[in-house]
Structures are given as structure tokens and as C-alpha cells.
VEXPAPA-804327 format. One line per field, with one value per residue (C-alpha): residue number from 1; z, x, y. Coordinates in Angstrom, 1 decimal, m for minus. Each point is the difference from the previous one (the first is absolute). Layout:
BEGIN
num: NUM / ...
zz: Z / ...
xx: X / ...
yy: Y / ...
This chain:
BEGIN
num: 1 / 2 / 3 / 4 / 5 / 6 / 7 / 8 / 9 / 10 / 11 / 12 / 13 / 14 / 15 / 16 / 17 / 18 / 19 / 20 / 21 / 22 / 23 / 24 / 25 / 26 / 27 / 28 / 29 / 30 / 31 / 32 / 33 / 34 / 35 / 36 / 37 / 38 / 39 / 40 / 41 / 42 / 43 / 44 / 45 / 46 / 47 / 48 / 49 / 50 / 51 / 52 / 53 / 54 / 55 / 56 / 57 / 58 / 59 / 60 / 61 / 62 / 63 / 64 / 65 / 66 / 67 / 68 / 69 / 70 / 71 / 72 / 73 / 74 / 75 / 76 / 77 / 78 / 79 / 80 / 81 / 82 / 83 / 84 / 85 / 86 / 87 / 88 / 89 / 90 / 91 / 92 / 93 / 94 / 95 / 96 / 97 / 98 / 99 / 100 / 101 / 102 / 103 / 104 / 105 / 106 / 107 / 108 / 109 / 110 / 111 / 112 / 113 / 114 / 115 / 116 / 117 / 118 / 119 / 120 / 121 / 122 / 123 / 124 / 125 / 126 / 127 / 128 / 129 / 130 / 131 / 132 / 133 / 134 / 135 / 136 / 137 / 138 / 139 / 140 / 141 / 142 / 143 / 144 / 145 / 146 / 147 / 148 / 149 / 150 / 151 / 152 / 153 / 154 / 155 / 156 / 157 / 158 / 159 / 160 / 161 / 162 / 163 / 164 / 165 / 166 / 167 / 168 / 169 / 170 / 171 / 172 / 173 / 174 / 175 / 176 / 177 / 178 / 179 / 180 / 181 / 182 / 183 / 184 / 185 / 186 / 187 / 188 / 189 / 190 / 191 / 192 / 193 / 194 / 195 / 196 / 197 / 198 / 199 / 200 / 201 / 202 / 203 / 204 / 205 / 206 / 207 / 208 / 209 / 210 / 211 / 212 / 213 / 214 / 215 / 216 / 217 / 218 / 219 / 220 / 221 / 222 / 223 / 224 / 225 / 226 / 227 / 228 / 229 / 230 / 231 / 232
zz: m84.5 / m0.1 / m2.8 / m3.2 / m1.8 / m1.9 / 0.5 / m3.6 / m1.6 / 1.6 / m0.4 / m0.1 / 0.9 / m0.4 / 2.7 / m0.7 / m2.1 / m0.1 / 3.6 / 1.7 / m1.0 / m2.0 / 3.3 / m2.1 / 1.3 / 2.5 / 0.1 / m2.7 / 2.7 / m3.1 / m0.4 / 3.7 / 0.7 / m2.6 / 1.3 / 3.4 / m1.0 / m2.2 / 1.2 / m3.5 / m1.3 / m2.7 / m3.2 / m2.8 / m0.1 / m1.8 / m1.1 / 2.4 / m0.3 / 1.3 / 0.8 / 2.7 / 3.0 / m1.0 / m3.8 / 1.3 / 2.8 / m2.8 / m2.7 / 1.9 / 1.2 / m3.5 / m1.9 / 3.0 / 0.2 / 2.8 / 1.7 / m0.7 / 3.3 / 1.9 / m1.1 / 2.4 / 2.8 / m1.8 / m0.4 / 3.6 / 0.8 / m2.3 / 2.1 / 3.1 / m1.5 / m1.3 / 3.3 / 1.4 / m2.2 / 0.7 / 3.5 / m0.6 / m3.1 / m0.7 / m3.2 / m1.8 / m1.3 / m3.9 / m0.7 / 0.9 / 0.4 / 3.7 / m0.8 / m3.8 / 2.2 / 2.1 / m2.6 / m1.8 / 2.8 / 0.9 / m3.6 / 0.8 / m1.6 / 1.6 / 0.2 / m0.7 / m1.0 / m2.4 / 0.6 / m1.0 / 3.7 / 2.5 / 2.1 / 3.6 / m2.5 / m1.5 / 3.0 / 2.1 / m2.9 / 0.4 / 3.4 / 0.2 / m2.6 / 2.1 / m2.5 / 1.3 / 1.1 / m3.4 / m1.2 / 0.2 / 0.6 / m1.4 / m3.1 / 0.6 / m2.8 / 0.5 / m2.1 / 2.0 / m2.2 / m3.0 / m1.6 / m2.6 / m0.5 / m3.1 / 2.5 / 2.9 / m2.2 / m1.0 / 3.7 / 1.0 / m2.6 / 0.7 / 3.9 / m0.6 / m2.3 / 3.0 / 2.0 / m3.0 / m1.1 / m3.5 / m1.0 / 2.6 / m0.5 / 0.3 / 0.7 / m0.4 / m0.8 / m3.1 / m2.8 / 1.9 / 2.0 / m3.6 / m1.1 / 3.3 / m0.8 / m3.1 / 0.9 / 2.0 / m1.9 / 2.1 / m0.8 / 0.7 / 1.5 / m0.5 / 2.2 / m0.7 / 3.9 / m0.3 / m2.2 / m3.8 / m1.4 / m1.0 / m4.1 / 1.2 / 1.5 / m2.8 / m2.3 / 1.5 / m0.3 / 3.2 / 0.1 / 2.1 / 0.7 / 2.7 / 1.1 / 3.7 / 2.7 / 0.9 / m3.8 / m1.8 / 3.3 / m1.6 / m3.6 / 1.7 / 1.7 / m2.8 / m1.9 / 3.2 / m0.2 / m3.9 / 0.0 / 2.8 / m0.6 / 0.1 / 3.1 / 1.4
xx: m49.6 / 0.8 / m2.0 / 1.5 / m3.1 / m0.5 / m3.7 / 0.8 / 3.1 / 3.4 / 1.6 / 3.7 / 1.2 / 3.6 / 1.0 / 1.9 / m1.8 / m2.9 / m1.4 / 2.5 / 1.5 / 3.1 / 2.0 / 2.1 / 2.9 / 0.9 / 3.2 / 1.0 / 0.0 / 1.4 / 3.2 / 0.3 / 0.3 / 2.6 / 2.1 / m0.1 / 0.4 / 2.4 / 1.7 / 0.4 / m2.2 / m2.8 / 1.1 / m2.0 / m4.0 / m2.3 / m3.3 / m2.6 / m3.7 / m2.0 / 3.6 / m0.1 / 2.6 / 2.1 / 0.2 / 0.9 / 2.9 / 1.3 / 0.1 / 1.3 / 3.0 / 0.8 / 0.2 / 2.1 / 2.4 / m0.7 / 0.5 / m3.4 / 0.8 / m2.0 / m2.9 / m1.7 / 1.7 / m1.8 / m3.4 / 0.0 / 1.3 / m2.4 / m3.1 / 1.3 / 0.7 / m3.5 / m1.7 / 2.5 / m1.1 / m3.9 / 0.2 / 1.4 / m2.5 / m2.8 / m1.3 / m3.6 / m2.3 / m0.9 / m3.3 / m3.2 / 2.4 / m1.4 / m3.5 / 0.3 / 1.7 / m2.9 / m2.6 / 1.1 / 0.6 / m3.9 / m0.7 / 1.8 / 3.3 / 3.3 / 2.5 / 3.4 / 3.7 / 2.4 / 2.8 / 3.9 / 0.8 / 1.3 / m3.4 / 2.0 / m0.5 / m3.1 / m1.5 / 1.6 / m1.3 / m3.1 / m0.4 / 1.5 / m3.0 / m2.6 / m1.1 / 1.5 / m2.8 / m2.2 / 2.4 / m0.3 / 4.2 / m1.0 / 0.3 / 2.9 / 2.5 / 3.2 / 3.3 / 1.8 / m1.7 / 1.6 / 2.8 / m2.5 / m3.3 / 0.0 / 0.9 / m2.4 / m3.0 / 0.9 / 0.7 / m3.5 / m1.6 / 1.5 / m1.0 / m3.4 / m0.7 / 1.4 / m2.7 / m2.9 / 0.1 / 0.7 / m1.4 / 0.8 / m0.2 / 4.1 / m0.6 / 3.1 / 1.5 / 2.6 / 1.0 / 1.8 / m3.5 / m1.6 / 2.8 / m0.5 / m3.1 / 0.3 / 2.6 / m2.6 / m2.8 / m2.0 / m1.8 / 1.2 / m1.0 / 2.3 / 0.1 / 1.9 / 0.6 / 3.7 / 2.4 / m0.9 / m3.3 / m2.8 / 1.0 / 3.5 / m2.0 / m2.2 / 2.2 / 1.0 / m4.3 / m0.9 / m3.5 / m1.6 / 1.6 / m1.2 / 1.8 / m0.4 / m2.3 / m1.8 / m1.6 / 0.7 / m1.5 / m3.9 / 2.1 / 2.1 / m3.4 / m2.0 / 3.4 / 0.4 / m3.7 / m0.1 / 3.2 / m1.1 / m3.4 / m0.1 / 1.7 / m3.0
yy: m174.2 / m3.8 / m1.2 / m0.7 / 0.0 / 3.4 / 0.9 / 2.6 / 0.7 / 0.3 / 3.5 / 0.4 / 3.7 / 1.3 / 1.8 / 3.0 / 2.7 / m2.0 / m0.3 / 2.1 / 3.5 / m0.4 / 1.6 / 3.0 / 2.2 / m2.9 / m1.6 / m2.8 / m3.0 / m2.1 / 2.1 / 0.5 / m3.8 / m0.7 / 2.8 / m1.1 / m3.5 / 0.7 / 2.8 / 1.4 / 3.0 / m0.4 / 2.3 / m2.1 / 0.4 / m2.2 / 0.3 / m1.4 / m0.7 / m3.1 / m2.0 / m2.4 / 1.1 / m3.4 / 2.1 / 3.2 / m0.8 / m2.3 / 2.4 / 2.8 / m2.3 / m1.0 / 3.1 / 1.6 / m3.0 / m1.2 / m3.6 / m1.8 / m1.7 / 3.2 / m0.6 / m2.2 / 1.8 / 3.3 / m1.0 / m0.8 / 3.6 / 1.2 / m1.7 / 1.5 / 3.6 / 0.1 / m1.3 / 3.1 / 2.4 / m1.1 / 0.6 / 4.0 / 0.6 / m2.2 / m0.7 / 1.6 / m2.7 / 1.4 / 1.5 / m2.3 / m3.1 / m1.3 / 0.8 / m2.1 / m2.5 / 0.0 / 0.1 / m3.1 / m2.0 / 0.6 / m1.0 / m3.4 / 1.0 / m1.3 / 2.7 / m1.4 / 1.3 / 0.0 / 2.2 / 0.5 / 1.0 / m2.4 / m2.1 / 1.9 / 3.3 / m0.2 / m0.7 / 2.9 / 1.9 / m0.5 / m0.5 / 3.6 / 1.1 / m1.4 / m2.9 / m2.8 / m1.5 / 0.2 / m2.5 / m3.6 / m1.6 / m2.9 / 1.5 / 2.3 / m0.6 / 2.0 / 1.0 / m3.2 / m2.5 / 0.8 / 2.1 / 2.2 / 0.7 / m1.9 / m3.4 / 1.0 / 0.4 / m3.7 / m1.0 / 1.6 / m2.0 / m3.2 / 0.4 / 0.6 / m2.2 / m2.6 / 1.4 / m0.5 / 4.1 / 0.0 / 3.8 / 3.0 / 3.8 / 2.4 / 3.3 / 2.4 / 2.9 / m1.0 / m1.5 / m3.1 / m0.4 / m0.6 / m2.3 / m1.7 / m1.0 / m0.7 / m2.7 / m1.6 / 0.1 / 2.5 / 3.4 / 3.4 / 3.3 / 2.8 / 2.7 / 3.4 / 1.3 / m1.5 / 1.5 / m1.1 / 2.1 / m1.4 / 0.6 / m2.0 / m2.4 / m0.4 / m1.2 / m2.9 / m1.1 / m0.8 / m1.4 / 2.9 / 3.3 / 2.8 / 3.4 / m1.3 / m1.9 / 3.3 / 1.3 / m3.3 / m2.4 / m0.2 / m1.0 / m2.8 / m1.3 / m0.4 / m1.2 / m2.6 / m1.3 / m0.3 / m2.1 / m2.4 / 0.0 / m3.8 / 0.0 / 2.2
């Protein structure tokens, strides 16, 4: 996958609750690095949900007074904890999420990403799933180029349109995946397998919503092929 002219559309997945199973009842690699890092324990949570890494490690040190100095020595740790972690207990792709990948690409879609997670973590992620391959890196936007969703949506927008893409397609799993795309200009599919319903979800008006790529994958077909018809 060389060519970057998009025979269709370009889709842009998130990552985590989207494509690959939200990993539950492992251990919290963000707090983990700090700590080690650090060498001061985590005692102040914060609410997460569609964050890039760079939001999360920075976060967490500031509401536990820490030194913001750990933070790039943490998001390193936190790559290599993860890639760990992999190794013992690999990751479950979500419901139907190689075969959609498949599909589209055979319809002349260009499977893409945009994720919070570190590029070395997204891509363990899903190389560990099994879908690594269904993706085209040309187009793998990661939680590095920016400090927020909000920015990265803007990044994403401003580097395709270097490349001549002015319209793509965000697929994801929460509210910061919708203000994503709405910060670049782009459409979005909502999909509930993360950890926001699809009523949460709802509310923040993404342009297509579907329970999952299993029951909703004939909606988000006939929702991909109306929206780019002229791209058919």
C-alpha cells in the first residue's frame, strides 16, 4: 500500500474500543509508569475517555503533584509496559472489526487511524488483535501529534489536505472521537463497544451511530456508499 491516491474514501478508526477490545481488569500501564518513573504512588484518579496517552500521563502527574519533568521519561515506559503486557495477554479484536476492515478495503476504501495511543502502542495493539495489516500506515495518525483530540483532528486535517484529501470518514467509540472530527471537518460513526452507550453517545450527534461492527456492519455500508457516492 504505496499509493496515495484513495480509489474511495479514506476511513480513520480509533483504536481502543473501536477495533480492539477495551482490555478490562488489566493493569493501569498509565499509573504504573509514573510510579516507576516517579517513584511516588498514584492516589488522585481522573476521568478518562478517548484521551490521547500525552493527556492522560499529564493529567495524572498534575493533580498528584508531581514533577511534570517525568513525563517523557513515562510515556516511554508506558510503550514498553504495554508491548510487556501484549506479549503475556494478547489483545481481542471487537466484534466483526477484521472482517469490516476487510470488506471496505475490497470496496476501495483505505483503512486509516486515528488514535489517542502512542504510534509504538497503537500499533502493538493491533498487531496483537490481528488487524495490523487491514491498515494502511500511511495514514496512521497517533496521540504523538498533538496534545488533545480537539488539536489532532486539526493536525489530521491539515496533513491531508497537504496530500489533496479534503473529506475522510472517523469511526470511534466516544465523545472526543466526534469532537475529533468535527474539528477537522470530517463525518462521524459512533460506535457503542467502548465504554459510553449508545444514548451517551448520541448526544453528542454523531452523523451515524451503530451498537457494533457485527449487527450495525450492513447500516455503516449502506451509510459508507450513500456518503461517498460520488466517490464510487
Amino acid at each position: 500500500m504505496n499509493d496515495l491516491v484513495l480509489e474511495k474514501a479514506l476511513i480513520l478508526w480509533d483504536v481502543d474500543g473501536t477495533l480492539v477490545e477495551m482490555g478490562r481488569g488489566r493493569e493501569d500501564k498509565h499509573h504504573r509508569a509514573i510510579e516507576l518513573i516517579s517513584e511516588r504512588s498514584i492516589s488522585k484518579q481522573i476521568r478518562r475517555g478517548g484521551q490521547t496517552d500525552f493527556e492522560i500521563i499529564s493529567e495524572l502527574v498534575r493533580v498528584n503533584d508531581i514533577d511534570l519533568g517525568v513525563i517523557p521519561s513515562a510515556l516511554d515506559l508506558l510503550d514498553k509496559l504495554t508491548n510487556d503486557e501484549l506479549h503475556r495477554q494478547p489483545l481481542l479484536a471487537t466484534p466483526n472489526a477484521k472482517s469490516t476492515l476487510e470488506e471496505f478495503a475490497k470496496r476501495g476504501y483505505t483503512n486509516g487511524v486515528l488514535t489517542g495511543n502512542t504510534r509504538a502502542r497503537a500499533i502493538a495493539k493491533l498487531d496483537s488483535a490481528g488487524l495490523i495489516k487491514q491498515i494502511n500506515q500511511l495514514y496512521f495518525y497517533d496521540g504523538q501529534s498533538a496534545q488533545n483530540r480537539y488539536q489532532l483532528g486539526q493536525y489530521v486535517s491539515e496533513s491531508l489536505s497537504r496530500l489533496g484529501i479534503n473529506d475522510a470518514l472517523i469511526v470511534g467509540d466516544t465523545p472526543l472521537d466526534i469532537q475529533a472530527s468535527r474539528s477537522a471537518g470530517f463525518s462521524c460513526v459512533a460506535v457503542s463497544t467502548g465504554s459510553f452507550s449508545s444514548n451517551e453517545l448520541a448526544s453528542y450527534n454523531p452523523d451515524f451511530l451503530i451498537q457494533d461492527l457485527f449487527v450495525g456492519f450492513d447500516e455503516l455500508l449502506r451509510f459508507m456508499e450513500t456518503r461517498f457516492k460520488s466517490d464510487c
